[in-house]
C-alpha positions in Angstrom: 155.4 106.2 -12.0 153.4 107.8 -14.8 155.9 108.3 -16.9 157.1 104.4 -17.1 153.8 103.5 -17.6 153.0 105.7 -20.6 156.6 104.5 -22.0 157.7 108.6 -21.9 160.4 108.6 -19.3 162.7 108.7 -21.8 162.1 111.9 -23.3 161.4 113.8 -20.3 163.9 115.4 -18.1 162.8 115.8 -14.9 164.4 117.3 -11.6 163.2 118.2 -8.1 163.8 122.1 -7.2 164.0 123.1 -3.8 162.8 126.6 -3.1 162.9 128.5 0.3 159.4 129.8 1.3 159.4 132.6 4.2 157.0 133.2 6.2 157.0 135.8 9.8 154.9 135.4 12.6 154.8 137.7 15.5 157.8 136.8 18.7 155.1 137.4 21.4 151.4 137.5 21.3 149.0 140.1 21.1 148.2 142.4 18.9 150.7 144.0 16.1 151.9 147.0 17.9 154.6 149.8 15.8 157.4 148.2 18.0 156.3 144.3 17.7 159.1 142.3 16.8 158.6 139.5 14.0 160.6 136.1 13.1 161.1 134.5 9.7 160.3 131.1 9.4 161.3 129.5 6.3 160.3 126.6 5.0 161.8 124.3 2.3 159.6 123.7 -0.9 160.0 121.6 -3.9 158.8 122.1 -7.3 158.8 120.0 -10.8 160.7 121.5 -13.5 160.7 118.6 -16.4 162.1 119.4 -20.2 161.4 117.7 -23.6 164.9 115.7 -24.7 165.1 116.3 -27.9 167.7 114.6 -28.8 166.4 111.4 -27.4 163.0 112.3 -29.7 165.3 112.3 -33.0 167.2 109.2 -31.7 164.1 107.5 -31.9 162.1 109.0 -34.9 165.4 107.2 -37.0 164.0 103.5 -36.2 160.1 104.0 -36.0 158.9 101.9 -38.1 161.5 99.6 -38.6 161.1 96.1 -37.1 164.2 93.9 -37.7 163.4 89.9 -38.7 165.2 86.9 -37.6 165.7 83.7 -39.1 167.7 80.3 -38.9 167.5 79.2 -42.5 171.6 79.5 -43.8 169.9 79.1 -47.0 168.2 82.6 -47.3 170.5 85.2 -48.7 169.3 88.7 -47.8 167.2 90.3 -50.2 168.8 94.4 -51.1 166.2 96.9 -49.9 164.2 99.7 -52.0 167.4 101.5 -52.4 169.6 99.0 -53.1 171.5 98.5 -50.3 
């Protein structure tokens, strides 16, 4: 899928809409006459509607950046950041 590919599915919301689409065609043939009778045919349609998830967005915009380090020497003590902490 696109969106997995781009790494986006995340922060879209996307659904499938079904939507009814009529259509009438005559119930005998020859031409339209002022007594012709006609039948509705309908016909199931589906649409995209995606949305932008915010919150998923802001979720993320926290850690950009940030990539956490890993190391096995006991004898390291972690050094306090910019702010002190």
């Amino acid at each position: 899928m696109i969106l997995e590919q781009h790494r986006v599915r995340r922060y879209l919301k996307v659904k499938r809409v079904p939507r009814p689409e009529h259509t009438f065609k005559q119930k005998q043939r020859g031409r339209p006459r002022p007594d012709t009778e006609y039948r509705r045919l309908t016909r199931r349609r589906y649409d995209l509607e995606w949305s932008v998830d915010q919150a998923a967005i802001d979720y993320d915009k926290k850690s950009d950046g940030m990539y956490p380090l890993i190391c096995n020497d006991r004898n390291l003590t972690p050094r306090p950041g910019p702010r002190g902490a």
